[in-house]
C-alpha positions in Angstrom: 2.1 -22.2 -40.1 5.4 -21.5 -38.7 6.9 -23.9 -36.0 6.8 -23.0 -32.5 10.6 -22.0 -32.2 10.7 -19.8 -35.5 7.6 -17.8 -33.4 7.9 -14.7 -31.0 8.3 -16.3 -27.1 5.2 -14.0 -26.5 2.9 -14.9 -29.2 3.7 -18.4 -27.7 2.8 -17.6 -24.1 -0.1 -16.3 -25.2 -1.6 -18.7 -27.4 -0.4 -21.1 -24.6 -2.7 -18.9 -21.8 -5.8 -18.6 -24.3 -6.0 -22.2 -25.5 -5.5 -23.5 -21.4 -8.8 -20.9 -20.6 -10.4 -22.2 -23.8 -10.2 -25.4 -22.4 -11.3 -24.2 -18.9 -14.4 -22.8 -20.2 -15.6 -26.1 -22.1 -14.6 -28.1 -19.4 -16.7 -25.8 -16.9 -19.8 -25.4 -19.6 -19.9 -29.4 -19.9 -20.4 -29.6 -16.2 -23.4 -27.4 -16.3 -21.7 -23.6 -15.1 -22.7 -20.6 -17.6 -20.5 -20.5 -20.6 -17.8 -17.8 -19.5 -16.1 -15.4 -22.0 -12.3 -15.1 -21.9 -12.8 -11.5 -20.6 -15.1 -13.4 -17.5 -12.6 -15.8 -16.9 -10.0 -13.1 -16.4 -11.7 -11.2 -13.5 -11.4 -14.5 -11.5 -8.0 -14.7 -12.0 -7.5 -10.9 -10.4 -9.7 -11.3 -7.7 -8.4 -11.4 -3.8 -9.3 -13.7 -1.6 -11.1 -11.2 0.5 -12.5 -9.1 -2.7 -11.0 -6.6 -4.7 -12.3 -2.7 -5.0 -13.4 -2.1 -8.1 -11.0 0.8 -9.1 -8.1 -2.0 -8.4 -9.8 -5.1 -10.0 -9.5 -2.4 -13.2 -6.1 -1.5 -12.7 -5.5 -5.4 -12.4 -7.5 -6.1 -15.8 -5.7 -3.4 -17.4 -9.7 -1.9 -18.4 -11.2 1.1 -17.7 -13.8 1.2 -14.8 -17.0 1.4 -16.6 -15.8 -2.4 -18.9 -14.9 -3.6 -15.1 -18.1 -2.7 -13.7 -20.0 -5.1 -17.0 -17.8 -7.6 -16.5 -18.8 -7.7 -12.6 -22.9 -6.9 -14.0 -22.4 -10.0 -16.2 -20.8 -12.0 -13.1 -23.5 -10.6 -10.4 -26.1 -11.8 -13.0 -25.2 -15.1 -13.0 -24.8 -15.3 -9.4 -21.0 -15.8 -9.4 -19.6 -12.1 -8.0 -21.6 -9.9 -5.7 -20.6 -6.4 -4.6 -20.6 -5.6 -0.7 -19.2 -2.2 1.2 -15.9 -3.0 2.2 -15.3 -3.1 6.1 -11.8 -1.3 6.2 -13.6 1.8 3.8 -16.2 3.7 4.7 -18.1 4.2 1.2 -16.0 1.7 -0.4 -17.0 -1.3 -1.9 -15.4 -5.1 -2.9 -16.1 -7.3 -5.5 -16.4 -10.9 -4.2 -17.0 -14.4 -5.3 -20.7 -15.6 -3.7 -20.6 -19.4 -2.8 -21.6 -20.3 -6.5 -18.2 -18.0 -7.4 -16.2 -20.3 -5.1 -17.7 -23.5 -6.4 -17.4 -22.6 -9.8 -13.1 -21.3 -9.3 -12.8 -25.1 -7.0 -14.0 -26.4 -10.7 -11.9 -24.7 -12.8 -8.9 -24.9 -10.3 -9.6 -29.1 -10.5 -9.4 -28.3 -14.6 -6.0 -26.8 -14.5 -4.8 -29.6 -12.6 -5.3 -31.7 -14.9 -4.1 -29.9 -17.7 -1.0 -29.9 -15.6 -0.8 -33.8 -14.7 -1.2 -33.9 -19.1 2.2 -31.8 -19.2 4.0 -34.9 -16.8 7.5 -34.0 -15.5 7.7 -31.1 -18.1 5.2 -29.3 -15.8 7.9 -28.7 -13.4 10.4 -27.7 -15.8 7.7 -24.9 -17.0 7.5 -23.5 -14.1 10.8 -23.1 -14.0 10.9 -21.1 -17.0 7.9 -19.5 -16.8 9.4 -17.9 -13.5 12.8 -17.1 -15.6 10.6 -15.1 -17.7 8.7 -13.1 -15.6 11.5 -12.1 -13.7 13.1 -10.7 -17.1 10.5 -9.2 -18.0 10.2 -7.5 -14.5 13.8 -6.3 -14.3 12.5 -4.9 -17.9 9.8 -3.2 -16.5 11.3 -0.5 -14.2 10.6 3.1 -14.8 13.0 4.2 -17.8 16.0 6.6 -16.8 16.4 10.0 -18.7 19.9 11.7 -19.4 20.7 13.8 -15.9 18.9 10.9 -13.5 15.9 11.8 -13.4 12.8 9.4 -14.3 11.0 9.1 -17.1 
């Protein structure tokens, strides 16, 4: 295996996000919740407060529609999502945590807290970073310019 600094920065973020959700997920299946894939985990992390309509929770998951709407099945099944018309939309609809949904993200919420007290004063100094790099990688993420001005 190759040490951490002879690795990509991305392959390290990465492994970095999966094994924190990995841990998540035990965590949450030790105190009695439904075992959660990593796919699962993600739509809570996309959702608004309020609920999210569909069409965006895919944009947000980077997934087409239909894998959205069996993630949310999966969810609804469990009794953690349900799906309401939206108030501000007349035929739209919002995906939503149900009170289980909110119990279940106050658990996880409570593991990622500690997972953060485990980093000590490095946790700060992550942030830090990590907010270095997502701006870089915004100001890399504007539309591309072709020759005469015009966007790509």
């Amino acid at each position: 295996m190759q040490p951490p600094d002879a690795l990509p920065l991305a392959y390290l973020l990465l492994q970095a996000g999966r094994a924190f959700d990995a841990v998540v997920r035990e965590d949450l299946a030790a105190r009695g919740w439904p075992r959660l894939s990593a796919a699962q985990t993600l739509v809570f992390a996309h959702l608004g407060p309020d609920g999210t309509a569909p069409a965006e929770l895919a944009r947000r998951l980077g997934t087409t529609r239909q894998a959205q709407q069996d993630l949310v099945a999966g969810l609804s099944r469990l009794g953690l999502l349900e799906t309401v018309d939206d108030p501000t939309r007349r035929r739209g609809r919002l995906v939503r945590l149900t009170p289980a949904g909110r119990d279940l993200t106050r658990d996880a919420a409570g593991v990622l807290t500690g997972l953060e007290d485990d980093l000590g004063p490095d946790a700060a100094e992550l942030r830090r970073l990590l907010g270095v790099a997502t701006r870089a990688a915004a100001r890399r993420s504007r539309p591309a310019v072709r020759r005469e001005g015009t966007t790509a």
